[in-house]
FIMI-358298 format. One record per residue (C-alpha): residue in three letters; x, y, z. Coordinates in pm, whole numbers, plus 32768, in hexadecimal, padded with zeros to 4 digits. Layout:
ALAXYZ...
//
This chain:
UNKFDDDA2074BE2UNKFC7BA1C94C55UNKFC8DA31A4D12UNKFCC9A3D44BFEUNKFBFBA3154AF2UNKFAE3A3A64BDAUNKFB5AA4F94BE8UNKFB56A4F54A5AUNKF9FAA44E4A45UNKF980A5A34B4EUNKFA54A67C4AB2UNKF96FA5E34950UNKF7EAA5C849FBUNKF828A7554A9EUNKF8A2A7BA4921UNKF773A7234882UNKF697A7994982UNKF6FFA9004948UNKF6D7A8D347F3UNKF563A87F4805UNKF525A987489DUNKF5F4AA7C47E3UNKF529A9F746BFUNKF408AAD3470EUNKF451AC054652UNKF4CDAB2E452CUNKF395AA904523UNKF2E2ABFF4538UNKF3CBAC734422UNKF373AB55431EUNKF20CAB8D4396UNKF202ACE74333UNKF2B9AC93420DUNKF1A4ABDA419BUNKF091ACA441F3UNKF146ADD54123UNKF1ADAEAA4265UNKF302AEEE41FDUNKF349B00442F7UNKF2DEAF14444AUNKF396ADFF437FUNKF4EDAEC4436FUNKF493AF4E44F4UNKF458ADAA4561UNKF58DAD45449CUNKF67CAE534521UNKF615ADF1468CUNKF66CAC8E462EUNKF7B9ACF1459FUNKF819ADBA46EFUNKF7DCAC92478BUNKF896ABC346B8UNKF7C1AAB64669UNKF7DEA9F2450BUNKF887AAF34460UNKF8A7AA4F434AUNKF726AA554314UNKF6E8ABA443E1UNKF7BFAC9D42E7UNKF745ABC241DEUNKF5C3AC0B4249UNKF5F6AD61427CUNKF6B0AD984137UNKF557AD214095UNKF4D2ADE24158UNKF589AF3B40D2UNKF586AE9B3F62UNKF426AE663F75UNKF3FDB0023FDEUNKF4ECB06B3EDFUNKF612B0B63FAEUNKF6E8AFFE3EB7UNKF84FB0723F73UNKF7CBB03640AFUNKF781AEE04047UNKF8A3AEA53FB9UNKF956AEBF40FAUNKF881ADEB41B4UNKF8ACACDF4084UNKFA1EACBE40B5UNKFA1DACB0421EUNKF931AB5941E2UNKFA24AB1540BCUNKFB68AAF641B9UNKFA97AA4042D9UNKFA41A94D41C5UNKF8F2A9854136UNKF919A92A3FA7UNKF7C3A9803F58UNKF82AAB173F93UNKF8DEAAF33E33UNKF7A9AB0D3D65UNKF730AC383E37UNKF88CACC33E17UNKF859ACAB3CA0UNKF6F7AD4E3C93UNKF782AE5A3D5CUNKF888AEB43C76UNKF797AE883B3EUNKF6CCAF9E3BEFUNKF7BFB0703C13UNKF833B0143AABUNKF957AF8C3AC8UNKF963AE523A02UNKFAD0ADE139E9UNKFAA4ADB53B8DUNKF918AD5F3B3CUNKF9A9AC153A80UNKFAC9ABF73B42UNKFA06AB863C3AUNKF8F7AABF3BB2UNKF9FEAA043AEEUNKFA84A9B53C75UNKF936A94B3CCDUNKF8D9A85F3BD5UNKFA33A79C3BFBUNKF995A7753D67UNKF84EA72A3CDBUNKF88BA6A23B99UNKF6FEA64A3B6FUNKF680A7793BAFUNKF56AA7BC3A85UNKF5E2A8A63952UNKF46BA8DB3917UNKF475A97F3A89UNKF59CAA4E3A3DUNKF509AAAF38E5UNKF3BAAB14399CUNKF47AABE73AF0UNKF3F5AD263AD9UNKF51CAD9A3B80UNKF622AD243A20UNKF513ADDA3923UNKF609AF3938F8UNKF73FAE7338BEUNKF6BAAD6F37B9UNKF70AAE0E369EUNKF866AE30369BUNKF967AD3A35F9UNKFA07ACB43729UNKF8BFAC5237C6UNKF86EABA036A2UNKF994AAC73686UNKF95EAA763802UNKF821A9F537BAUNKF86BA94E367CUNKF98CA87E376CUNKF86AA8353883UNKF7A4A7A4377CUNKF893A6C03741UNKF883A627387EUNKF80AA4CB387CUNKF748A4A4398AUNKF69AA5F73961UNKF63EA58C3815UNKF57BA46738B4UNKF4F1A4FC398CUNKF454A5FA38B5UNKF3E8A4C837D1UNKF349A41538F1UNKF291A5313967UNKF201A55E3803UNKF166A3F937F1UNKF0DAA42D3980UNKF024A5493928UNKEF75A4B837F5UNKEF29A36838E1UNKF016A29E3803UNKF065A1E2394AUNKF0E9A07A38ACUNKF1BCA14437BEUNKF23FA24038C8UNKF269A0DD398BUNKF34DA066388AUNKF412A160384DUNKF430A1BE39C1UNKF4A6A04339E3UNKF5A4A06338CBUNKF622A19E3955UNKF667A1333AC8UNKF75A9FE63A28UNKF838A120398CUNKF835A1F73ABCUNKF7E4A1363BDEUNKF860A2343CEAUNKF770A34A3C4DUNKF655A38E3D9BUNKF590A43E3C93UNKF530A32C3B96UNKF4D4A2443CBBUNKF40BA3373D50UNKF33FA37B3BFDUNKF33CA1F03BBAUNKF28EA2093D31UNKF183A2EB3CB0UNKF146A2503B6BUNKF10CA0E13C2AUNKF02EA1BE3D10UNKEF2BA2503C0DUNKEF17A0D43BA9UNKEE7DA0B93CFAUNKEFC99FE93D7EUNKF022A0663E92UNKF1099F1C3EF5UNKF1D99F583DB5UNKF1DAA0E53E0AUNKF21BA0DE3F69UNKF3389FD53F29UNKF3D5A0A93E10UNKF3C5A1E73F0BUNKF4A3A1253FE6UNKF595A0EA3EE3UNKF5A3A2723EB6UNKF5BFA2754057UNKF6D1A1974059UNKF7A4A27D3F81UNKF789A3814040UNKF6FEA33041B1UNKF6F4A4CF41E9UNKF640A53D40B0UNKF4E3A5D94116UNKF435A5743FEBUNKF489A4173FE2UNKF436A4114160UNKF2BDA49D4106UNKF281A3F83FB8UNKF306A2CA4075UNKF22FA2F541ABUNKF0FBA37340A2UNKF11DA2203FEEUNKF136A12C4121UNKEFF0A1EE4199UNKEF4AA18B4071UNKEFB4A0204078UNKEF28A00641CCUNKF0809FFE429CUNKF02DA1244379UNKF124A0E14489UNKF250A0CE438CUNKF1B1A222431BUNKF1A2A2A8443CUNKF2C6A25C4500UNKF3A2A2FE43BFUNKF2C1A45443D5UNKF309A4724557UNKF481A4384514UNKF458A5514427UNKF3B6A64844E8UNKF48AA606461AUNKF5BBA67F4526UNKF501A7894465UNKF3CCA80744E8UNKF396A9194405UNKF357A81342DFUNKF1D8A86642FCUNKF14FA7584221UNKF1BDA652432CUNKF0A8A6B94412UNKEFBBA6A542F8UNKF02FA52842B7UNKF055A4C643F4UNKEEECA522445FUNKEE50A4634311UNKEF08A3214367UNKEECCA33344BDUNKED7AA37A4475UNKED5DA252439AUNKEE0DA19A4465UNKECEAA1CF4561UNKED8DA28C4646UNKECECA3E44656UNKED65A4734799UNKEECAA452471DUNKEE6EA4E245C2UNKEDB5A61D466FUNKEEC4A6774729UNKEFB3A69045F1UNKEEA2A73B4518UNKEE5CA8204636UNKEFFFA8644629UNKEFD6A8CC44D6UNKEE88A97344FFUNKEF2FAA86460EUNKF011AB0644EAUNKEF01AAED43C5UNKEDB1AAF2443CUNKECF2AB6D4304UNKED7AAA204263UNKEC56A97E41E4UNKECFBA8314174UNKED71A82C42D2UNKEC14A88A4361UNKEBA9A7674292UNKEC63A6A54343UNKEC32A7224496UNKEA8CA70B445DUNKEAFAA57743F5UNKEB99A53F44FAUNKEA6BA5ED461AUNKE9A0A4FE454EUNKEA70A3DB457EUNKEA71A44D470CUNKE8DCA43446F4UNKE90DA5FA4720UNKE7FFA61C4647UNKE7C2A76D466CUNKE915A7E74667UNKE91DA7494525UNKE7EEA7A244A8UNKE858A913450BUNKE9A3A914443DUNKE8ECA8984342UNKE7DEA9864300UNKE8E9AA9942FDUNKE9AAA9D241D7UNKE85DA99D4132UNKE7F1AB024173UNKE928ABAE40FFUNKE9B0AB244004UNKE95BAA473ECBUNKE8E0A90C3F37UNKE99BA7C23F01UNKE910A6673ED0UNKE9AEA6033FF5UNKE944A71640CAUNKE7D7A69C407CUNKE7F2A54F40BCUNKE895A57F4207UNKE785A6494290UNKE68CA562420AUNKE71DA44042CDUNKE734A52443F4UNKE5BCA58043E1UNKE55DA43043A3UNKE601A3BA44D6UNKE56AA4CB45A9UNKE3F2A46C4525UNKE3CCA5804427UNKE35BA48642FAUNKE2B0A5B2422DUNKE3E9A697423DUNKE503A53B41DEUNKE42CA4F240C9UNKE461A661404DUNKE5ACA67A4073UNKE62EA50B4016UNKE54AA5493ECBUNKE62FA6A03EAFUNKE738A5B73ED4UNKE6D8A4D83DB7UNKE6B2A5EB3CE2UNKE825A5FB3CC1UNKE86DA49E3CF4UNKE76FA3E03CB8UNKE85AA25B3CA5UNKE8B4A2943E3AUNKE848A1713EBCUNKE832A1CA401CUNKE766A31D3FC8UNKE690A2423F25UNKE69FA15E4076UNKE622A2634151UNKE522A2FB4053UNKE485A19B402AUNKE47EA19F41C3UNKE3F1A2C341FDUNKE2BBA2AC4108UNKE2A4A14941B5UNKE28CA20E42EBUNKE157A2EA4253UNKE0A5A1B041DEUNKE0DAA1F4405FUNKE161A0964030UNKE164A0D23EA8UNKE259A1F13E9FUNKE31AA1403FD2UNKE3419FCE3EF3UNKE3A9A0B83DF9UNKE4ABA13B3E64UNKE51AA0143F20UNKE5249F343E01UNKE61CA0553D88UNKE6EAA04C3EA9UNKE7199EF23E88UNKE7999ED13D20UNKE8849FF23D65UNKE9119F2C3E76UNKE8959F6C3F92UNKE8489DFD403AUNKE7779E96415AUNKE6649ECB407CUNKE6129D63403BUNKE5879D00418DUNKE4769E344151UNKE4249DCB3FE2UNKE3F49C74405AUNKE30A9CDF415EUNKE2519DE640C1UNKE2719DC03F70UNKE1C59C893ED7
//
């Protein structure tokens, strides 16, 4: 029994080890995907498939990959294949490909399949698919709709969504509240009760709510990033963390893990870790400039300096500036003696936000640091009544 046990368990560590590194051209494939090289995509994906690795998620990547370069049949194909390995998300793609080749009895044949899979998929979303446009005017597409709209939770969701965007947050609170007690299994209205306790600034609430959505369903990607998102904001980086590695050890084409995982590691004060993930997502997208954001954070938080303040300039240089962007370099010249240069470009900084209280930290520094100690108690005092506490021992000091 115990022989065998550890047969199994060898048999289960070789599997997954040929798995990761079968995962390769996957990972290409969705990489391509993203960066809108469907031909080098469908090339990645097919080598994956010969392989036989996730094929479930390989036909169903390289079906998006011919839908997304017209090749509608082709597609199609590919869609199924994911279809019988188990991939439910191929029936909306299965529908857009029929509505593109107009045929909308099999269009909203399969969309009506979907949506009993994913009963809270938005209407608005289906209304607004590009892909749905040349069969909306029929009869039979109408009806469908007018049955969708019926759908509770949809309905709620929609409703929700309208009081979010006009920052009706205690009403959209509320009503979230009231809608979870009639469907408490829906991942959906926990998640959105999750952001609406998050633009309150509470990320506690949020982050606990998230869970509730995780607990649902332990395997749904969003609730494992809005989850992992929200516990980063409340502070709880390892919880964060150690959910975002179990995701990308399963599916390490979900790209936005990397990004997450190097924020919270970064705040979480370990840089080294978080460079090696950003770095990981840099190799397949290296014009990102969020990313490069986050990589020039990150040299800074190693005391790289100049590797920051290179990355920078090129962000600065190239594209149009963000407050953020400003402020960062400021700090970095500030630390690396350049007083003149921070004060130019924390001021550019201010510009855009001018209530950032440790901008106004840094700016009240470094015209301490030129002797003009009436612009630096200026901006201190600012810094201080926006928050930031560091201010206080300068003010005291300097300031009488």
């Amino acid at each position: 029994m115990k022989k065998t046990a550890i047969v199994i368990l060898c048999f289960f560590i070789s599997n997954s080890f040929v798995s990761a590194q079968n995962s390769g051209n996957l990972i290409e494939g969705v990489a391509f995907i993203k960066k809108g090289d469907y031909e080098a995509a469908y090339n990645s994906l097919s080598k994956s498939i010969n392989e036989e690795n996730r094929l479930a998620d390989s036909y169903f990547y390289r079906g998006k990959s011919l839908f997304l370069n017209t090749k509608f049949n082709d597609a199609e194909d590919d869609f199924i294949k994911s279809l019988e390995y188990g991939n439910k998300e191929s029936l909306i793609y299965l529908a857009r490909c029929k509505a593109n080749q107009k045929n909308e009895k099999d269009a909203i044949g399969y969309l009506d399949k979907y949506l009993k899979n994913y009963p809270e998929y938005s209407i608005t979303r289906i209304k607004n698919d590009d892909n749905f446009r040349q069969i909306q005017t029929s009869d039979a597409w109408f009806n469908f709709i007018s049955e969708i709209e019926q759908n509770a939770i949809c309905e709620k969701l929609e409703n929700i969504d309208y009081l979010i965007n006009n920052k009706q947050y205690i009403k959209a609170e509320s009503f979230s509240q009231q809608a979870i007690n009639s469907f408490p299994a829906s991942i959906s209205l926990h998640l959105k009760l999750a952001e609406i306790y998050a633009s309150q600034g509470n990320f506690q609430l949020a982050q606990y709510e998230a869970s509730n959505a995780f607990n649902l369903e332990p395997a749904n990607i969003q609730a494992i990033l809005e989850y992992s998102k929200y516990a980063k904001m409340n502070g709880k980086y390892e919880q964060a963390i150690e959910k975002l590695t179990e995701l990308k050890k399963i599916q390490p084409e979900i790209f936005d893990t990397y990004i997450l995982l190097a924020e919270t590691m970064l705040a979480s004060s370990d840089a080294s870790a978080a460079e090696k993930e950003i770095d990981t997502y840099l190799e397949y997208f290296p014009g990102d400039i969020n990313a490069l954001f986050i990589k020039a954070q990150i040299e800074y938080a190693l005391n790289k300096k100049q590797e920051s303040l290179k990355i920078l300039n090129n962000l600065i240089n190239k594209n149009t500036a963000k407050a953020e962007w400003f402020k960062l370099r400021g700090m970095v010249l500030f630390n690396s003696n350049a007083y003149s240069f921070a004060v130019s470009d924390l001021s550019m900084s201010l510009d855009l936000i001018p209530d950032d209280a440790e901008t106004n930290y840094y700016l009240g520094l470094s015209y301490k640091k030129l002797n003009n100690i009436s612009s630096a108690c200026y901006y201190l005092n600012r810094a201080y009544k926006y928050g930031d506490n560091r201010a206080f021992d300068y003010i005291s000091e300097e300031c009488k």
